[in-house]
C-alpha positions in Angstrom: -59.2 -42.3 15.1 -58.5 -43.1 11.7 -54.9 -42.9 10.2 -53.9 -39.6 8.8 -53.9 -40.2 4.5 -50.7 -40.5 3.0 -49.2 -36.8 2.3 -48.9 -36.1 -1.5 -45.3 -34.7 -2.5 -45.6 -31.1 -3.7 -46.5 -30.3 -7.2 -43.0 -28.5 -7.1 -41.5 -32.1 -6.8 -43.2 -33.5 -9.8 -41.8 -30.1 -11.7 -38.3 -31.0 -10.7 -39.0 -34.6 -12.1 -40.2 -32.9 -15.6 -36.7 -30.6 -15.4 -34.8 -33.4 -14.7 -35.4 -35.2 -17.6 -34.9 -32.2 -19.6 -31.4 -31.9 -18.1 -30.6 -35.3 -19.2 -32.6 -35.4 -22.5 -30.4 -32.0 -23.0 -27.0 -33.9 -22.7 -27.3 -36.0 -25.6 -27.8 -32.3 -27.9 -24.7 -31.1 -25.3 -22.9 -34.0 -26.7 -23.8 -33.4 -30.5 -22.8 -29.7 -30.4 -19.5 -30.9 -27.9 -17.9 -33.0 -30.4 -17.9 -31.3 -33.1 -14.7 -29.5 -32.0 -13.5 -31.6 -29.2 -12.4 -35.0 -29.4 -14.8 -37.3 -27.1 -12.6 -38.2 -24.7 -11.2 -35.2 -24.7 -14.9 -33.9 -24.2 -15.9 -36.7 -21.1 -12.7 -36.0 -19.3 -14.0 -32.4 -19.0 -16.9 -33.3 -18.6 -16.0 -35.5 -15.4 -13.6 -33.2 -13.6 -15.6 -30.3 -13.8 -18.6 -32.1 -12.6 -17.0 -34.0 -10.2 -15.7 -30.7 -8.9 -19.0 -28.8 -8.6 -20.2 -32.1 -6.4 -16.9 -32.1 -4.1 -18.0 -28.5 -3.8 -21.8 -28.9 -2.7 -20.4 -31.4 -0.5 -18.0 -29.8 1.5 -20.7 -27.0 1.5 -23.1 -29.6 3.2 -20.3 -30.7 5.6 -20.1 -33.8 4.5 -16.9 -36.0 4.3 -15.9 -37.8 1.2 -14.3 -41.4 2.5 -10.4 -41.8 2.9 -10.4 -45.9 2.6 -9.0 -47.3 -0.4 -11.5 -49.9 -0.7 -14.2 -47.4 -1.1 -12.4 -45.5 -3.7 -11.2 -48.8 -5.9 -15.5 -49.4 -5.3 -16.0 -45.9 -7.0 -13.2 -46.6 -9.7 -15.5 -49.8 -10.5 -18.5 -48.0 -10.3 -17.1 -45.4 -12.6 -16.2 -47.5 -15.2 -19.6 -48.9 -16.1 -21.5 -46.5 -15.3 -19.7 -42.9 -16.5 -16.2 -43.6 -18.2 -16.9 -46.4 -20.8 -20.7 -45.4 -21.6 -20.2 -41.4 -21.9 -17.4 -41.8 -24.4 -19.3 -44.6 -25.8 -21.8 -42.2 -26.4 -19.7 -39.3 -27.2 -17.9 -41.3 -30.1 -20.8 -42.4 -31.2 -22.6 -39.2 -31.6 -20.1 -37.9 -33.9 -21.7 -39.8 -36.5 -25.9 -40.0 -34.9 -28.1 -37.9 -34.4 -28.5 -36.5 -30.9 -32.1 -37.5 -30.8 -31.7 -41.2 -32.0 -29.1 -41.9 -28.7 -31.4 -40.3 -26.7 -33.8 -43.2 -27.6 -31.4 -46.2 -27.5 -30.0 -45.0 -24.3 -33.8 -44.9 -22.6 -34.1 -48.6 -22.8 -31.6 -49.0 -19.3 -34.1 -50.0 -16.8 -34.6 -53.1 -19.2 -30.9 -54.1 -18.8 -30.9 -53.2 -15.7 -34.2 -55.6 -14.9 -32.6 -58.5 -17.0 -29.3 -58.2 -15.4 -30.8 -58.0 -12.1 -33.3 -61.3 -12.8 -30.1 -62.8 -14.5 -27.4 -62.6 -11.5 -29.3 -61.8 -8.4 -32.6 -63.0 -8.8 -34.7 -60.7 -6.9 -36.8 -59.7 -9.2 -40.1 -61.3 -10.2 -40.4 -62.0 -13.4 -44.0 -61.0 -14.5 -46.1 -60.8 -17.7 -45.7 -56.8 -17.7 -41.9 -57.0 -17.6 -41.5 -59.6 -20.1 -44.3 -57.7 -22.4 -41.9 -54.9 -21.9 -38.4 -56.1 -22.5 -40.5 -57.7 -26.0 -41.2 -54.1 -26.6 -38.0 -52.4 -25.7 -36.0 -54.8 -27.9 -38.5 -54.5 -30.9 -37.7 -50.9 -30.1 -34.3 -50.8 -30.9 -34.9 -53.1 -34.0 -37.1 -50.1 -35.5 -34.5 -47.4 -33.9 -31.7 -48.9 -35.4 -33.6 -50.0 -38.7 -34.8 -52.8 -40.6 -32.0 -52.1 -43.0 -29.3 -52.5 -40.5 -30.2 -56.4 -39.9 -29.0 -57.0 -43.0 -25.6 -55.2 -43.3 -26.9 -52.0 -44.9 -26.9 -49.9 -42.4 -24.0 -47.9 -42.2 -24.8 -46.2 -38.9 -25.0 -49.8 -37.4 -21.5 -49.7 -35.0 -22.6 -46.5 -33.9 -25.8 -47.8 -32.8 -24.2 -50.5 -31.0 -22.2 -48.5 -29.2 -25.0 -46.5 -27.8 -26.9 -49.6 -26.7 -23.4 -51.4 -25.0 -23.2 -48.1 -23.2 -27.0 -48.5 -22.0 -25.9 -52.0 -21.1 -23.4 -50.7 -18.7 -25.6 -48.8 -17.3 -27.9 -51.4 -16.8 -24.6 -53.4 -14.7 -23.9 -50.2 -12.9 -27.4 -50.4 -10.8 -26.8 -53.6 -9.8 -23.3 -52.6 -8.9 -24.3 -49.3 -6.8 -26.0 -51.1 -4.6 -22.3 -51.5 -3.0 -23.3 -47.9 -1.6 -25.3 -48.4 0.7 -24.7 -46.3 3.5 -23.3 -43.5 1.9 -24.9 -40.2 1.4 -25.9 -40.7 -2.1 -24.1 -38.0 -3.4 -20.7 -39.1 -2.1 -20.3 -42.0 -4.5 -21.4 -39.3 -7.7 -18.6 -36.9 -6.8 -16.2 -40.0 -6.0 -16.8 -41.4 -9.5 -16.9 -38.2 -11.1 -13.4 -37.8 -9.7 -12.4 -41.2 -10.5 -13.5 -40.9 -13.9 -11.1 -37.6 -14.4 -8.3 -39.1 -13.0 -8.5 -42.0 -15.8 -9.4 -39.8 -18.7 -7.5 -36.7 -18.1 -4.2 -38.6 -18.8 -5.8 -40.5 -21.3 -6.7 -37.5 -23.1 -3.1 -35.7 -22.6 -2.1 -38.7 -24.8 -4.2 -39.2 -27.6 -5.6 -35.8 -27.7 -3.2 -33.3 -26.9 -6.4 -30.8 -25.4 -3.2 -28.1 -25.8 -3.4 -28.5 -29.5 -7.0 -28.0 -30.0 -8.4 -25.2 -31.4 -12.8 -25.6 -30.1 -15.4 -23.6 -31.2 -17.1 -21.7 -28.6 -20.4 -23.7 -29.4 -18.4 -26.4 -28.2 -17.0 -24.9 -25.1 -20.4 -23.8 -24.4 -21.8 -27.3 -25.0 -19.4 -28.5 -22.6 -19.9 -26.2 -19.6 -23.8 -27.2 -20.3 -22.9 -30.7 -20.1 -21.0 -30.7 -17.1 -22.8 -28.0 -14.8 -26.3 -28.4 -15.9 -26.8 -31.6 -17.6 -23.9 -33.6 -14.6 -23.4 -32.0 -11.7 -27.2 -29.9 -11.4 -28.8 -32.6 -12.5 -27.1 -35.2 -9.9 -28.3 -32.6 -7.6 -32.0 -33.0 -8.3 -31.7 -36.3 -8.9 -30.8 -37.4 -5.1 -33.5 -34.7 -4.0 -35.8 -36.3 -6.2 -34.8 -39.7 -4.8 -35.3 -39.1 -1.0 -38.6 -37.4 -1.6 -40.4 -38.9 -4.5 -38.7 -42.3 -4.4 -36.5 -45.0 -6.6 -39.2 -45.8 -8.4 -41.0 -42.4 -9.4 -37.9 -40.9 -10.0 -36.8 -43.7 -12.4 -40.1 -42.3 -14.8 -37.1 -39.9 -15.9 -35.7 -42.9 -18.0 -38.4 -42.8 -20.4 -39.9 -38.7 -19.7 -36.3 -37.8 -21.3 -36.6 -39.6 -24.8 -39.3 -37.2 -26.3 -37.8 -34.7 -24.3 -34.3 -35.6 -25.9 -35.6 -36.0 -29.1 -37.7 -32.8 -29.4 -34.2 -31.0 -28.2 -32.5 -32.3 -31.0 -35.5 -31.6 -33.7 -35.4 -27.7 -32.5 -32.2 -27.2 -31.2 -30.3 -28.9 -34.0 -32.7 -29.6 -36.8 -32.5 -33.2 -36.8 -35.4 -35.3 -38.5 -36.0 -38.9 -37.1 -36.4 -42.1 -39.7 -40.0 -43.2 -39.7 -39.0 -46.3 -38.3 -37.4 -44.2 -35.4 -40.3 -43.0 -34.5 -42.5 -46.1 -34.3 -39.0 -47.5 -32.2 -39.2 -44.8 -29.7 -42.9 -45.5 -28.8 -41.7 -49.0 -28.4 -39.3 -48.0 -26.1 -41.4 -45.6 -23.9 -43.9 -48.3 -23.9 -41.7 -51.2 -23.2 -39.6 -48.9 -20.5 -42.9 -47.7 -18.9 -44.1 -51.6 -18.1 -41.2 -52.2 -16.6 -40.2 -49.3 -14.3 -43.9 -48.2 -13.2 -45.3 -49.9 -9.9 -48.1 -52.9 -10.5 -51.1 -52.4 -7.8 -50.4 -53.6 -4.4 -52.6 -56.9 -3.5 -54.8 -56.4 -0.4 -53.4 -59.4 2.1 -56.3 -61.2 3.6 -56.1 -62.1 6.9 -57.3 -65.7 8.9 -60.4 -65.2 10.6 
């Protein structure tokens, strides 16, 4: 009797994919509209507690444990660092002066880091024609994101920028690093760095920002519960469902199904119009972000007669 065919996930699966990358393409509009009124650090620091607090919450709901060890938690600390702490505010700070829609593009280009940081320091990757035509593309991408002008000094946007791609790039060095997790239920080290990220940033913020003082907007406030509850700790959510029933690599097409999403967000939430030369970049980047996150074909292995 012949093998049963592969079961196809439900369509229902591929919609959570699609709302997925509308949480996330959301964020960067969350972000826009967040710091406005609040101070970005002030902004991520709310943005991690309350998140990681919704996570502990679904956790303890699940029955599952967070760890007690400290290496685990000085893993998460790490882990937090690179791949929430540095890179949100990196973002946040920068998106006081970008548009919502232009990070949303320069931060879709981290499965390239990721791939050269992975081929760079652990070496597990084959290098093929597809990914190297795709980190080509992904880097022309940014040129044309960033603009031509900006090459030569005039672009006074340019630190910004750069700041939105050195966040991507941590987020390309916290995928190698997570691999540390193994083991865990994939959740646990989300809430753990979630937490770890409040605990540095909330007493940062006390200092610099005196969150007491401030007087934000309610668009703000709204922006932030959005950002934390929807666009954090709901999207985590469907992210690790995503994960164990669609797979790494399907679920990773939310890296690049985000940036038109994100853009479009910031075009009709906020009115934002993209530079010509940000358009061409962000089919670069889809482009260059597709070759190197979607499967090749399997070769058939011949056997000896």
């Amino acid at each position: 009797m012949s093998a049963p065919a592969a079961e196809r996930p439900p369509v229902t699966d591929y919609l959570l994919l699609v709302l997925l990358a509308t949480l996330w393409g959301a964020s960067y509009s969350f972000i826009k509209l967040g710091v406005a009124t609040i101070p970005p650090v002030t902004l991520i620091a709310a943005r991690t507690l309350i998140a990681g607090a919704i996570l502990l919450l679904v956790l303890r709901l699940r029955g599952v444990r967070m760890p007690t060890d400290a290496r685990t938690w000085r893993l998460f600390a790490v882990q937090v660092l690179v791949n929430s702490t540095i890179p949100f505010v990196l973002i946040a700070w920068a998106e006081t002066e970008v548009d919502a829609g232009l990070a949303a593009i320069l931060n879709s280009t981290s499965p390239i880091f990721t791939f050269l940081f992975t081929w760079a320091v652990t070496r597990h990757e084959a290098v093929t024609g597809r990914k190297l035509f795709g980190i080509a593309a992904g880097v022309a991408g940014i040129t044309l994101v960033i603009g031509l002008d900006a090459l030569s000094g005039a672009g006074r946007q340019l630190l910004p920028q750069l700041a939105i791609v050195a966040a991507t790039v941590c987020y390309g060095i916290a995928a190698i690093f997570g691999r540390n997790f193994k083991g865990l239920d994939p959740m646990v080290p989300a809430a753990g760095s979630m937490l770890s990220g409040a605990a540095m940033l909330v007493p940062l913020s006390l200092v610099l920002d005196r969150p007491w003082a401030l007087s934000p907007s309610a668009a703000s406030l709204g922006a932030l519960a959005g950002l934390s509850v929807v666009s954090t700790a709901l999207a985590f959510v469907l992210y690790f469902r995503l994960i164990a029933s669609l797979g790494s690599v399907a679920t990773m097409a939310q890296a690049y199904l985000r940036v038109p999403v994100g853009v479009a967000i910031g075009v009709l939430a906020l009115g934002e119009t993209p530079a010509p030369t940000a358009l061409y970049g962000l089919v670069l980047v889809v482009i260059g972000v597709a070759a190197m996150t979607l499967p090749g074909r399997a070769r058939a292995k011949v056997r000896p007669a």
